[in-house]
N, C-alpha and C positions, 0 to 999 in steps of 0.2 A: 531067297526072296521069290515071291510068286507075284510076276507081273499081271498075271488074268484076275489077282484080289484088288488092285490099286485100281481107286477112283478118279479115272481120266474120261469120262463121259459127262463131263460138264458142259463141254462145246458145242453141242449142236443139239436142240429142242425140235421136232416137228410131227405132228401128232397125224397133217392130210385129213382129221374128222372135225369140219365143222358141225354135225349134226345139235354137240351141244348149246350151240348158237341159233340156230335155224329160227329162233322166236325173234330174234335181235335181229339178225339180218333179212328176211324175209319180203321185205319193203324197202332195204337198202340198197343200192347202184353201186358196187365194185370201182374204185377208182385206179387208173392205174400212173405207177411208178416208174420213171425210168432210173436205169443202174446208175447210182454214183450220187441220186438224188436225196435230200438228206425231210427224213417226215417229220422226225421232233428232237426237240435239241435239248442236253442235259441241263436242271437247274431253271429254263421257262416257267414261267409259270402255265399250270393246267389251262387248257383255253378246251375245257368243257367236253372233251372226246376222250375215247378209247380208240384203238387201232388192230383191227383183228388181218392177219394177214389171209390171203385165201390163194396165190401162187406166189412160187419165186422165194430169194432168200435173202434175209435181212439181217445187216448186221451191228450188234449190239452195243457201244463205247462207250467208256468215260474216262476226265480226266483227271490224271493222280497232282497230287499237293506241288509236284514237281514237274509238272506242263505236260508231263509224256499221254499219247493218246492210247488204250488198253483197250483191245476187245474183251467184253466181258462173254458174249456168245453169241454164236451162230446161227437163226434160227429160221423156221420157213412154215408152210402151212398149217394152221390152227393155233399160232401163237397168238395172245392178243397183249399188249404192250399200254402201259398209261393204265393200268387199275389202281394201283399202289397212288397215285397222285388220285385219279377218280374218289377214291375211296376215304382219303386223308386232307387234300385241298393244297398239298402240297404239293411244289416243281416236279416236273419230273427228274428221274436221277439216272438217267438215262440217254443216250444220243441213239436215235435209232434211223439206220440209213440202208439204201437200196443197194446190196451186193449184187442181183441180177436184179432185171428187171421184173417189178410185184407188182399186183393187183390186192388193195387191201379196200377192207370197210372202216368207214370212221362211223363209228357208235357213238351216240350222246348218248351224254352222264343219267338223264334222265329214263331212257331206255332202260341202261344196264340197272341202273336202282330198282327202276320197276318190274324188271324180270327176277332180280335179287328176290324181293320181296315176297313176288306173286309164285316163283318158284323152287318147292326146297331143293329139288334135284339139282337144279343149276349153282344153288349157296353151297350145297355140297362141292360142285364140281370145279366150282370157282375156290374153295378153301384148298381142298387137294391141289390143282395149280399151283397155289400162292405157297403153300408146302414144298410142292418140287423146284419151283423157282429159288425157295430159301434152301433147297441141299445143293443146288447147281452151283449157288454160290460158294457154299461150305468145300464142296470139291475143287471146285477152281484155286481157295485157299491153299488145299491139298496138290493140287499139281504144281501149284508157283512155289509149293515147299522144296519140291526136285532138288536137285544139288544142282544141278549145269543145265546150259541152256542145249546140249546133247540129247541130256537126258526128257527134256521138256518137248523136244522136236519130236523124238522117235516116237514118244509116248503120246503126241499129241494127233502121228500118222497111225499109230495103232488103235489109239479109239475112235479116230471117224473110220476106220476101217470095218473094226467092229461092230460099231453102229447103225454106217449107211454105207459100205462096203461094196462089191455089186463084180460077184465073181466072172472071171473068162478065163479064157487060155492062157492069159501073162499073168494071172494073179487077179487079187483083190485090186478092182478101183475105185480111189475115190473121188465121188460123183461133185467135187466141187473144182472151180477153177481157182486153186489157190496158189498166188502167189507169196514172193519170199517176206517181201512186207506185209503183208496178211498175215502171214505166220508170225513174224516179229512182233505186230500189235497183240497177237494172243499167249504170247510166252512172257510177254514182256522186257526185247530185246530187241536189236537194232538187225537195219537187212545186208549189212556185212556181217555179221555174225551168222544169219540163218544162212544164206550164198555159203559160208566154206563149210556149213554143217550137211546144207542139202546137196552139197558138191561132193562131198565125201560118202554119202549113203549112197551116191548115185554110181562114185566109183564102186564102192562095195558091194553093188548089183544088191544094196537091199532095198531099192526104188528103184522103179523108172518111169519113163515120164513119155506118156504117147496122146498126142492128138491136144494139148493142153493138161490132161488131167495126171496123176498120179497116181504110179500103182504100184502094189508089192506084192513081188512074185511068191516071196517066202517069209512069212509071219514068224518065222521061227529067228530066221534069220536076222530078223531086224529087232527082237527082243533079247538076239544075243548082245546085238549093239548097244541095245537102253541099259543091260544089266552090265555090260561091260564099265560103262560109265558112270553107271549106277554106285556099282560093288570097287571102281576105282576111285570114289571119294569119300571112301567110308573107313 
C-alpha cells in the first residue's frame, strides 16, 4: 500500500486569494471574530448572508443522528461559507465557528446574485468551489473509512503536514494549534483515545511538540506507524 495515493487532504481548504471576490467585497468592512466565537449555527435558517473569510481559521461542524459534534474541516483564508443555503433558501448545514481569531465579510444574498449573473468568470469559479467542496466531502468519507482511530491520527498529521507543513531543523510543522480534542472531533473519536494515541507517537519520537504546535521530524517514520496499523487490521 502506498500511503502518498490515499486521500487525506480533506482537512484544511485555504486558498489566501480573494482576488475572485474583489467586486463583492470592495465596499464591504471586514468584521472581526474572536476565537471560540461561533458565526452560523447548522440547520438556522439563512438570514440573507454569505461569509467569506479574509484572516484566521475557522472551524467547520456538524451534528451526527447520535449528538456527537464532528469536524467536518478546517478552513482559513478565501473560504466563503453559507452559498449552498444562499443559493437553495435552505438552513445552513453547517456550524461554523472561530478557531483563531478571523476577520471575515458578510456578503448579502443580493450581492452575490448579482455578481453570479453580471459575471461568468465568477459562476465559473463559484461552480469549481462547490465541486471541490463536494470531493472534500467524498474524501473525508474515505478517511473515516480507516480501520483505527491509529490509523486516522497519523494520517490526519501527515496530510496537514503535506499541505501546510512549514519545514525547519526538527522537521515538518504544523502551523496549527491543535489540540487532542480538536483531533477527536475530526476523526471522530473521543480525547482519551487521541491522548494515548498522541502519547505513543510522541514516545516513538515520530512527533513532537515545541512552542504549542507539532511537528515531525521524519515523515517516513510516521507512515511506518499508519501502515503498521494500517496492514495490522487487514
Amino acid at each position: 500500500m502506498n500511503i502518498d495515493n490515499l486521500n487525506l487532504d480533506y482537512c484544511f481548504y485555504a486558498s489566501e486569494d480573494l482576488s475572485a471576490f474583489r467586486h463583492l467585497i470592495e465596499n464591504l468592512v471586514p468584521e472581526k471574530v474572536k476565537k471560540g466565537m461561533e458565526i452560523m449555527a447548522e440547520n438556522t435558517p439563512f438570514n440573507g448572508y454569505t461569509y467569506l473569510i479574509k484572516e484566521g481559521l475557522t472551524l467547520a461542524s456538524f451534528l451526527t443522528a447520535d449528538g456527537m459534534d464532528h469536524i467536518r474541516s478546517i478552513c482559513g483564508p478565501g473560504t466563503l461559507y453559507g452559498y449552498r443555503a444562499c443559493m437553495t433558501g435552505k438552513p445552513y448545514n453547517t456550524t461554523l465557528s472561530a478557531y483563531t481569531t478571523v476577520s471575515l465579510y458578510r456578503i448579502p444574498k443580493k450581492n452575490l446574485l448579482q455578481e453570479l449573473e453580471s459575471n461568468k468568470d465568477f459562476e465559473h469559479f463559484m461552480n469549481h468551489s462547490t465541486l471541490n467542496n463536494g470531493l472534500i466531502y467524498l474524501k473525508r468519507s474515505e478517511f473515516l473509512a480507516l480501520p483505527n482511530n491509529a490509523c486516522k491520527v497519523s494520517g490526519l498529521l501527515l496530510s496537514l503536514a503535506q499541505q501546510i507543513g512549514k519545514k525547519g531543523s526538527g522537521g515538518t510543522v504544523i502551523p496549527i494549534p491543535l489540540t487532542h480534542d480538536i483531533i477527536a472531533r475530526i476523526v471522530g473519536s473521543n480525547r482519551v483515545t487521541v491522548s494515548r494515541i498522541m502519547s505513543q507517537l510522541m514516545k516513538t519520537k515520530c512527533i513532537t511538540k515545541n512552542f504549542g504546535y507539532y511537528a515531525i521530524p521524519d515523515n517516513n517514520l510516521l507512515k511506518e506507524y499508519f501502515l503498521h496499523n494500517y496492514q495490522g487490521t487487514r
